[in-house]
C-alpha positions, 0 to 999 in steps of 0.5 A: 537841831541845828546849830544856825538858828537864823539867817536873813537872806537877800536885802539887796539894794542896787542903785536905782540912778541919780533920781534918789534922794541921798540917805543920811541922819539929818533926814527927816521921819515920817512924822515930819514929812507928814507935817509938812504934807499938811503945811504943802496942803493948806499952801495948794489950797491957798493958791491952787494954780501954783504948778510948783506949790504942786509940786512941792506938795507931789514930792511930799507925797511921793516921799510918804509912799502916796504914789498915787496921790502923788500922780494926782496932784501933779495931773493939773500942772502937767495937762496945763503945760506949766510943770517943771523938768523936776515935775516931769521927772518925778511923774516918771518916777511914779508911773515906773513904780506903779508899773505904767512903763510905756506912760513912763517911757514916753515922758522920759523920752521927751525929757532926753529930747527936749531937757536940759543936761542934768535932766536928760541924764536923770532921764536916761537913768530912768529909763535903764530901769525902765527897759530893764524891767519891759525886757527891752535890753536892746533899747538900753544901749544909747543911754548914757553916752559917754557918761556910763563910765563915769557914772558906773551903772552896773544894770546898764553895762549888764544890758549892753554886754547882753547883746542882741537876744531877746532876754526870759524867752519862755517855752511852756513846752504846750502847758498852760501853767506848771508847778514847783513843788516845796522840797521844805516849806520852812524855814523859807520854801525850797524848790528844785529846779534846772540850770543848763539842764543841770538840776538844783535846789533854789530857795524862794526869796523876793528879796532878790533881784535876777534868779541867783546862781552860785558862785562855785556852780557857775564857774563850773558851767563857764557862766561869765560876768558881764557887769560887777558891782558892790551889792548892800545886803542884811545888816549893811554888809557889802560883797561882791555881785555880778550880773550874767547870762546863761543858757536855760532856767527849767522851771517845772515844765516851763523852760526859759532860754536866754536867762538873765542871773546874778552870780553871789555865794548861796550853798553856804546858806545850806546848813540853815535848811533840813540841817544842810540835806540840800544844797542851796545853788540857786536863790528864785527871786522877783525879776523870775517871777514877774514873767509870770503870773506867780502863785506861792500856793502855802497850803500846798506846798507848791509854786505855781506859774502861769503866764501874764494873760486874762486866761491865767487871771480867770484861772486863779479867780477860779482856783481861789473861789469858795475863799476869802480873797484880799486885794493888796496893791504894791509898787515896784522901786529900783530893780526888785523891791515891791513895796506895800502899804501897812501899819506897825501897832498904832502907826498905819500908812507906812510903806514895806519892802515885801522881801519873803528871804526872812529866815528866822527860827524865832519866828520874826515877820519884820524888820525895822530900822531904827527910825521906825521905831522910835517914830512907833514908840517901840523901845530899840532892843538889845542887840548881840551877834548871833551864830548863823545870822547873815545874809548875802554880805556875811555874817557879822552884824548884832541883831534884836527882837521887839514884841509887836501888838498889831503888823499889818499889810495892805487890809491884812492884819495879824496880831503878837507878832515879833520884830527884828532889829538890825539887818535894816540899817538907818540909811535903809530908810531914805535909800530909795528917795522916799521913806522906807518904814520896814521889811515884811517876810516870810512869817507874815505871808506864810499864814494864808493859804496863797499869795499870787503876785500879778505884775500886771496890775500891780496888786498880790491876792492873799487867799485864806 
């Protein structure tokens, strides 16, 4: 046996712009934002017509994760023409989260033309997350004129040193989809795949953003910094990050040219997996995936990738007929974080960051914040430093379990599953401008037979 007995890999949090609320302790919980979404309701109602009582109202939804409901309630004084910048603004927010990019840009557009200054930074901002995520670097480089650098954007230097290439340009090489079969399974799925021709091993983990290389590998293949930032991972620790470009990522029969990374330690993860049989190089995280319509297939073994079209999604309806199949919906905040509504024992409606990078012998699916538990009546366990815990900051942090009667995502259910405290710090839980109750992994998704994640319309299959 070896001797790491638990890592947390990727909780990486890259400033999404100026829109976040900031973090601190004098925040409010979910049972006060809740309080107040009942106070805002009963003042619309009262005055219906009230554009900034809609918006007030909005806000708070947005803030309790009801993106949807939010939209709702902003459609009205939005179609009057009586919605405020800051409407405006948020409205952009959520169609970015909820993947309506173009609808997004449009209205991000007409704030740069038309708002005040503070409002078309914010929109400008936006809109650097927005043409990141389209693959649309070249529209990125008039953004921020003069103020990129005095407002450091490491994602908006990234796309202006990336040049004119056209970033994930793939060749299925005359495939229809392709396959990664796991080199382990557990602790988390280990896959071998191709750097510059170069063969590697990468773990799977949607808690990363770009597909990660390591820092020794690249180095070794000239592969150079083009934006570097301080990255907040597991247990708040920080440590240098950096944004690239190389040649080709080889993904079973599916090549990719023109490949956007991030550069980071990962083969000192290596000894936690097979006791350190494959060195770990890369880490496969959701900016890959969501060029694909992905399908981490548990029951055998293996990734499969196929491309974002109606044909690919008729082909995993067909590949998932005779089984039960559940629908969850999920938004995308900041540059990787999917976030899906669950419950925690008797707490429902709270928002999860669907992070797969949790390691954990002992059997962990969750991570929470200490809001969370208190606001779920879960006593804050014991906590110590544990050999081999860590993340992309290191290692030096305490961390605890807590029993859990009932964790849930989406319709999804499973009961006497274990908690950890301590890698989700307190300011995890306001950090992306609205109320982030907890991580969901590994563990938890593990226990059906596929997960497939269709960035097109938003929502994961889960297959049992």
């Amino acid at each position: 046996m070896n001797s790491i007995k638990w890592i947390t890999l990727f909780v990486l949090l890259v400033a999404g712009g100026l829109l976040l609320v900031a973090c601190g302790s004098d925040k409010p919980d979910r049972g006060a934002v809740l309080t107040k979404i009942k106070e805002a309701v009963a003042a619309l109602e009262g005055d219906p017509d009230n554009a900034k009582l809609a918006y007030e109202l909005a806000n708070l939804h947005y803030q309790a994760g009801h993106f949807a409901t939010a939209k709702e309630t902003l459609q009205a004084p939005l179609e009057a023409g009586e919605a405020s910048d800051a409407a405006k603004l948020l409205m952009g927010e959520l169609e970015y989260l909820t993947g309506d990019y173009a609808v997004a840009e449009k209205i991000l557009l007409d704030l740069k033309e038309n708002g005040g200054i503070l409002t078309r930074i914010n929109a400008d901002v936006k809109l650097v997350l927005v043409y990141y995520q389209t693959n649309q670097y070249t529209k990125s480089h008039d953004l921020l004129p003069r103020l990129d650098r005095v407002i450091p954007h490491p994602i908006l230097e990234f796309m202006k040193a990336y040049g004119e290439e056209e970033p994930y340009r793939v060749d299925w090489n005359g495939q229809t989809e392709t396959t990664l079969p796991f080199v382990i399974a557990d602790p988390l799925p280990l896959v071998e795949v191709e750097v510059n021709g170069e063969p590697i091993y990468a773990l799977f983990d949607t808690g990363g953003d770009a597909f990660i290389v390591d820092s020794e590998l690249a180095a070794s293949m000239g592969i150079e910094p083009l934006a570097t930032f301080m990255g907040t991972y597991a247990g708040g620790l920080k440590a240098e990050t950096s944004y690239a470009k190389t040649g080709s990522l080889k993904l079973g029969d599916v090549t990719i040219t023109s490949v956007p990374v991030m550069i980071l330690p990962t083969e000192r993860f290596s000894e936690g997996f097979a006791e350190g049989q494959y060195p770990i190089r890369g880490i496969l995280g959701t900016a890959t995936l969501r060029q694909f319509l992905s399908t981490i297939d548990y029951e055998n073994e293996q990734i499969i990738l196929r491309p974002r079209n109606e044909a690919a999604q008729q082909a995993v309806a067909s590949s998932l007929e005779g089984k039960r199949v559940t629908a969850v919906p999920f938004a995308l905040a900041s540059v990787h974080m999917m976030m899906a509504k669950g419950e925690l024992n008797d707490k429902d409606d709270l928002t999860f960051f669907v992070d797969s990078g949790l390691a954990d012998e002992e059997g962990a699916a969750f991570i929470a914040p200490i809001q969370t538990l208190n606001y779920a009546g879960i006593p804050v366990p014991e906590t110590e430093i544990r050999e081999g815990v860590g993340g992309g900051g290191g290692t030096e942090y305490a961390t605890g379990y807590f029993d859990i009667e009932i964790l849930g995502m989406g319709t999804l259910v499973q009961m006497d599953s274990l908690g950890e405290y301590g890698s989700n710090q307190p300011e995890t839980y306001w950090d992306l401008g609205f109320i982030r109750d907890g991580l969901i992994s590994h563990n938890f998704l593990r226990q059906y037979d596929s997960w497939t994640l269709d960035f097109a319309d938003m929502v994961y299959c889960f297959a049992e």
